[in-house]
N, C-alpha and C positions, 0 to 999 in steps of 0.2 A: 760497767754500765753507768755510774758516775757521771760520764761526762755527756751522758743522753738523757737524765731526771731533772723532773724540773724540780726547782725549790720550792718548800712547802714551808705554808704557813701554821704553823707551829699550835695555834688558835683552835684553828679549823679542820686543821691534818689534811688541807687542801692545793693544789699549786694555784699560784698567784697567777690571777687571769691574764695579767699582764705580761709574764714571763712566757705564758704557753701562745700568745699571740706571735711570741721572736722567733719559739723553737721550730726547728726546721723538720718537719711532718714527712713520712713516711707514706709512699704509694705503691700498698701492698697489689692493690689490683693492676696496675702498672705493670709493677714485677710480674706477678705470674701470669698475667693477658703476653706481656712479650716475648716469654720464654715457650709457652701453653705450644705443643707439637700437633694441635687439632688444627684443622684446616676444611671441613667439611662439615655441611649438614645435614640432616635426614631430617623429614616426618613422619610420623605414623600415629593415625587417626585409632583409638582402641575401641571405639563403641558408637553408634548412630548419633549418640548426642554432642558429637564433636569433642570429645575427651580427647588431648593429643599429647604422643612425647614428640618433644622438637630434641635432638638428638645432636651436637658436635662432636664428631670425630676424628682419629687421626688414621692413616691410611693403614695402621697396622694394629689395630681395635682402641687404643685410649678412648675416651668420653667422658662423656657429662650429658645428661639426660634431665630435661627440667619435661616434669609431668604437668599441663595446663590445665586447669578445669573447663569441664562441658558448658552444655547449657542447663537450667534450673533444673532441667527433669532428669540429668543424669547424677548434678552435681549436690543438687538438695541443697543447696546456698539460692543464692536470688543473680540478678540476669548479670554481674558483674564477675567474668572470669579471672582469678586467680591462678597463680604460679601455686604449685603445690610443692610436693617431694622433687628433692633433686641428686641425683645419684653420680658417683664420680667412677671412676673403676676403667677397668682394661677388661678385655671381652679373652676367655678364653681362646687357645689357637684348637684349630681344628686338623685332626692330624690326617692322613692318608698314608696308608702302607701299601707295600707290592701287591699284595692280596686283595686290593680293592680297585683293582688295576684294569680295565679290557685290554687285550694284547693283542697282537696281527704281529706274522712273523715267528721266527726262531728266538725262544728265549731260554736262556740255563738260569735257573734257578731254585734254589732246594727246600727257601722258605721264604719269609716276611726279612730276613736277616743278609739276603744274598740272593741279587740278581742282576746279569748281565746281558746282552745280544751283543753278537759279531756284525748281525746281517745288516749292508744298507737296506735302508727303507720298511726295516722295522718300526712297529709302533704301539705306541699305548695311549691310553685316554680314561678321563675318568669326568664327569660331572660335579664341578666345583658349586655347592652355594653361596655366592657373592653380596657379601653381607650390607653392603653401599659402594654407590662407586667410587671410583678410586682405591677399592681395597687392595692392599697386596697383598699377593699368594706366591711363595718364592719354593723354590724346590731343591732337597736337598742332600743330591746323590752320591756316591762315594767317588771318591778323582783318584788315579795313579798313576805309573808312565805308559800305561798302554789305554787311556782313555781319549774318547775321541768324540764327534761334536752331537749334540741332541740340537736339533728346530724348536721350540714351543710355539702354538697357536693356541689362544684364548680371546676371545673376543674382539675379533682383527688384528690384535695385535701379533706380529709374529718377533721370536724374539733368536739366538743361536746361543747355543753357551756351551763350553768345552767339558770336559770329564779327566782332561790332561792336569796330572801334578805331579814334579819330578819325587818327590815322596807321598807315600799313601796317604791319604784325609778323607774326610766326610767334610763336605760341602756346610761349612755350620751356621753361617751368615745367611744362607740361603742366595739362590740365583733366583732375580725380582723377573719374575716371566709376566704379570699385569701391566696395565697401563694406568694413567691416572680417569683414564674415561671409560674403563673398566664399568659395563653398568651391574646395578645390582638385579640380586634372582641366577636364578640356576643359568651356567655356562660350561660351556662343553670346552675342558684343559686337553689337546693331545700333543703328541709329542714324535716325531720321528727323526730315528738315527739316520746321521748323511755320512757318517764312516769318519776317516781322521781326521788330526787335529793338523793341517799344512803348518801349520807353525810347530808344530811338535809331534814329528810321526812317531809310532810306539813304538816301545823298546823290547824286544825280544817276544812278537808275536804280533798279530793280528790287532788292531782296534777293535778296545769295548767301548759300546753305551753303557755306561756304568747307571745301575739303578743305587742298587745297598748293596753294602757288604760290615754287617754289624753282628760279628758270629760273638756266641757269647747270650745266655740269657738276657731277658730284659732287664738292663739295671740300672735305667734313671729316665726319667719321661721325657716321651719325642725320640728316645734312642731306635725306634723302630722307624718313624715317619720319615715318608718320601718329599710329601707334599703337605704345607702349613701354610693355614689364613686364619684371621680372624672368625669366631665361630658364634653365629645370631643367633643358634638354637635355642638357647637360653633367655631369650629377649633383652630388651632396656635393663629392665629394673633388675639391677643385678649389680654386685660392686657394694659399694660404701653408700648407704643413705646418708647425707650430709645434711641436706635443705630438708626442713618439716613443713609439712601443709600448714600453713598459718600465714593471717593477712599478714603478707611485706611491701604491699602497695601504699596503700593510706588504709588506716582507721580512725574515724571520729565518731567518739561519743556526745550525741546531739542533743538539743531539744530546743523548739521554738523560743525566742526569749519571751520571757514575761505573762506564760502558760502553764499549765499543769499539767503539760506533756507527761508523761514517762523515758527520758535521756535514751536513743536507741544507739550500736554501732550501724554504723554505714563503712562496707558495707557488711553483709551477713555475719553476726555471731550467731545470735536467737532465733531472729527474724530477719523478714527479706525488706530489703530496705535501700537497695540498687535497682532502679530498673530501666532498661533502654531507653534512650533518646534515640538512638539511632543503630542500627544493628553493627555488631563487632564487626571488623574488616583482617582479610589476614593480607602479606604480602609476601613475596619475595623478593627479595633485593625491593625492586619499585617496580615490581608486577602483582597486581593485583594477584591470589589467592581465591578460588571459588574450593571452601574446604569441604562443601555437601557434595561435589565431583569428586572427593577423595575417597577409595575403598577401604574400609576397617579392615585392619589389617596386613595391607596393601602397602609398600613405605614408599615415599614419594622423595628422591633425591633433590634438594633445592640447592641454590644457586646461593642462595645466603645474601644476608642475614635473612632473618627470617622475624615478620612483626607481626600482633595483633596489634588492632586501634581500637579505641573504644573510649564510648563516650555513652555515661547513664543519671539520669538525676538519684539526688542522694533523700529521701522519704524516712518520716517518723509515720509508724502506722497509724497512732492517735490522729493525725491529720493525713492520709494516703494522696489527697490530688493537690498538694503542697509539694511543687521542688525546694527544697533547702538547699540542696546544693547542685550546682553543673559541673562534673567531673569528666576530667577528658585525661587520657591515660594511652601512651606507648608502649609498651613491650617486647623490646629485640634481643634476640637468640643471637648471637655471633658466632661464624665458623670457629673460632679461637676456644668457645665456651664460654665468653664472655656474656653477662645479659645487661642491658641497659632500662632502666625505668624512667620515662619522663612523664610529667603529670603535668595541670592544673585546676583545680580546685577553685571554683567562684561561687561566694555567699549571695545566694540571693532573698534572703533576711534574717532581720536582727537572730541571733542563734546563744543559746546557752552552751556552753563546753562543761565537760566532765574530764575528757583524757581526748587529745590531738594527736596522731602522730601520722607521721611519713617516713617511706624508705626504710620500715624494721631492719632485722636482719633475726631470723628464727632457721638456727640450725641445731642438728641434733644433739642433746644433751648429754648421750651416752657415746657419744663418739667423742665430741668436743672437753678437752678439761682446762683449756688454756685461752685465755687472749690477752692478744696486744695491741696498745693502745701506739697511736702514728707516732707519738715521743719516745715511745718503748715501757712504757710501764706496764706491767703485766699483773693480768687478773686472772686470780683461781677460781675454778668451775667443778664444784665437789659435791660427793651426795649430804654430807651435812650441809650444805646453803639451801637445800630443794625446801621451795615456799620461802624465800626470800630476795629483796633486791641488794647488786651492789651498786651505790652512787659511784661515777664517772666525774673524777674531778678536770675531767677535758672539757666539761661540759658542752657546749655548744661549740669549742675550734676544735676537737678531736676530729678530721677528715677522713679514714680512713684506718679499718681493724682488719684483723690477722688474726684467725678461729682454727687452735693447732689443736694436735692430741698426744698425748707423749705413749699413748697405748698403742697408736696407729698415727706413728710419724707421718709417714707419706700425708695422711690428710692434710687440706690445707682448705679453707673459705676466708674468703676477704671481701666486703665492702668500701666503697666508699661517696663521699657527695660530690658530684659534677662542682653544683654550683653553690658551698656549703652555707652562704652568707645568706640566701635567700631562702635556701633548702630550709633551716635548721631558723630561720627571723631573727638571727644572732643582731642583737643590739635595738631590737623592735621590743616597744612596751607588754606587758601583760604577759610577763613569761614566770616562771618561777623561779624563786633562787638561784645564784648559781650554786652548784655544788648539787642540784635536785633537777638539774633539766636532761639530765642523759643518764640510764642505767644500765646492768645488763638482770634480766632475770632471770634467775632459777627457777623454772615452773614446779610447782610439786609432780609429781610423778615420774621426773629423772626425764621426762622426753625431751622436752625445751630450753633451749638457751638462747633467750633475745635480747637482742638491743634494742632499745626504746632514745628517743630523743622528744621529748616535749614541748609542742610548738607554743599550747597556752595554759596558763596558770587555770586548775579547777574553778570553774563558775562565772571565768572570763566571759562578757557579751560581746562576741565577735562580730560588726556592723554589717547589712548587707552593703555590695558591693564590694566586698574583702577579696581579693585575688591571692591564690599561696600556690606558687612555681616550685617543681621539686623536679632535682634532678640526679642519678644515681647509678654506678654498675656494682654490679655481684660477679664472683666467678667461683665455683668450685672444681679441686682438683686431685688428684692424687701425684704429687711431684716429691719424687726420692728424696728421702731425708729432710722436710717440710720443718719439721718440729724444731729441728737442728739448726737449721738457716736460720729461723724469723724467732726462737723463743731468746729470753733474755737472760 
């Protein structure tokens, strides 16, 4: 790792600003947005006040699940909706045996472990629930040389798949009988025998539809199943909590300059301190969204990405018919799992600061014990740091971090800044030290691990007409041996 640290000044225990502006930066969200096997998005509205999981998945259950906030009265915050928890995980399979089978026709079978037909035009069917579209449901029946062909029908789709294998097997990959326009909600899977295999008639008898043949107790899971998909019973929130409900859009702590305000965040810690200019907008792709036509509960396949817009002034309550700020904010879901934040933030008078920031990054502190920084310097994440910060000697050019677990390898979160010069006012006055403008914190209570980046030095008077561009993606994921790849 040598030849990835930067040099440090010896003084300050810091690297030299100037060294980390050469080093060549690390794009963790890059990496895992390209390799990310999601290709798909769902919504599903959880309650009247427009609570939603926007949901990325892959067609054989992976995810990522970013849970939205409502509106005021669901959310108990003020009228600016926040990303909350965000869940990464694989959806269990859902399994189907012989025994949950309708049949039509002559069938020999003695249990869940063994079963065949001779007959052409035999059949079976069962009722799959089709957890989003595009889900795949493969089936996965026993093959041997006297096996011969099954039809699947699912959802117009019709598929043929043989039962011929010159030695005995069980089908283990599965035969992908869906399509990718597969819609979601209950679909009727059947299936009927058309007799041999012309390319391989059977050997020493009649052709079977091979269903199972798995004699032998049960002794490793799925050793019984016929038929596997993805299984929503369970809902979204399930998997790894990665992302914590906590502002990662902007927060600023305010107050009028040259008043005896009391400094509030905008938006919601205490108090409500966001409120509409103009009602939220969803979309898909570049179709507008009408989300109060959407039914709780109801999951609503989209087309992707998928955005909220919004736009709220920023209020101290000491003064309530005062905008301080005009906030204008993106939010895009990406089929990948990818989400993008773009904002801007305009002062519209003289304002006192306390604490500025944009584009946090608040994930789970009992998952997370690792990160690393775009150079590769790595920082520890322990229950002795809980109620304290560490300073970030990347200060204002660190682009881009990598939130591992060495408890739960597979985890992985990364952010980083679109556009970080502007993001982050690297090189703009009124900032604080360097070595104190970026940290991560240990929240006491073990829940939280943030990054913070600091836009202006405590007590800064930021001019009205100030304009602050923030631009940003996050991705969380669960990718095989996470810790291993990206730790140092």
């Amino acid at each position: 790792m040598a030849d990835r640290l930067v040099p440090v000044d010896e003084e300050y225990r810091m690297p030299a600003p100037l060294e980390i502006r050469h080093q060549r930066q690390a794009d963790y969200v890059g990496l895992l947005d390209s390799k990310s096997p999601m290709n798909g998005v769902q919504i599903l509205k959880t309650d009247s006040g427009e609570s939603l999981q926007i949901v990325s998945h892959s067609p054989n259950g992976d995810f990522t699940a970013h849970l939205m906030e409502g509106n005021t009265a669901t959310s108990g915050r003020d009228d600016y909706r926040i990303v909350g928890d965000v869940y990464a995980g694989k959806l269990p399979a859902k399994e189907v045996t012989y025994s949950a089978l309708t049949t039509t026709g002559t069938f020999v079978a003695t249990s869940e472990q063994y079963g065949y037909t001779t007959q052409v035009g035999a059949k079976w069917s069962v009722l799959v629930n089709v957890p989003f579209k595009g889900a795949e449901i493969r089936v996965h029946p026993y093959k041997d040389n006297r096996g011969g062909i099954w039809r699947y029908s699912i959802g117009g789709q019709v598929t043929e798949f043989s039962t011929y294998s010159a030695s005995a097997s069980r089908e283990t990959n599965g035969q992908l009988v869906s399509s990718p326009e597969v819609s979601a909600g209950s679909q009727l899977l059947t299936a009927e025998f058309i007799g041999a295999d012309p390319a391989n008639p059977p050997i020493g008898g009649t052709a079977r539809g091979w269903l199972a043949r798995t004699p032998g107790t049960d002794q490793y899971p799925g050793q019984y199943a016929l038929i596997q998909y993805p299984d929503i019973s369970g809902g979204w929130v399930q998997g790894t909590k990665q992302g914590i409900e906590s502002n990662r859009e902007f927060a600023w702590w305010i107050k009028r300059a040259a008043t005896e305000q009391t400094a509030r965040w905008v938006p919601y810690h205490t108090a409500q301190t966001a409120f509409n200019a103009e009602a939220p907008r969803f979309y898909d792709g570049n179709r507008e969204l009408n989300i109060s036509w959407l039914q709780v509960g109801q999951p609503y396949d989209a087309t992707g990405p998928v955005s909220i817009v919004q736009h709220v002034y920023g209020r101290n309550p000491d003064e309530p018919s005062v905008n301080l700020l005009d906030i204008w904010t993106t939010t895009t879901i990406h089929p990948s799992g990818r989400m993008t934040i773009e904002g801007k933030i305009r002062v519209n008078f003289d304002i006192q600061v306390t604490n500025t920031y944009v584009l946090m990054n608040p994930v789970n502190s009992a998952v997370f014990d690792t990160v690393i920084s775009p150079i590769g310097n790595s920082y520890p994440n322990t229950v002795a740091q809980e109620g304290t910060n560490t300073n970030l000697p990347e200060s204002d050019w660190g682009t881009s971090w990598a939130f591992l677990s060495s408890a739960s390898p597979d985890s992985v979160a990364a952010f980083r800044y679109n556009n970080p010069a502007e993001t982050t006012r690297r090189g703009q006055p009124g900032k604080n030290p360097e070595g104190t403008r970026a940290w991560l914190e240990h929240r006491a209570g073990g829940q939280i691990l943030k990054h913070y980046q600091k836009l202006w030095a405590t007590n800064e008077v930021v001019p009205a007409g100030t304009i602050h561009r923030f631009s940003g993606d996050y991705i969380h994921q669960l990718r095989p041996n996470a810790y291993q790849e990206f730790s140092t």
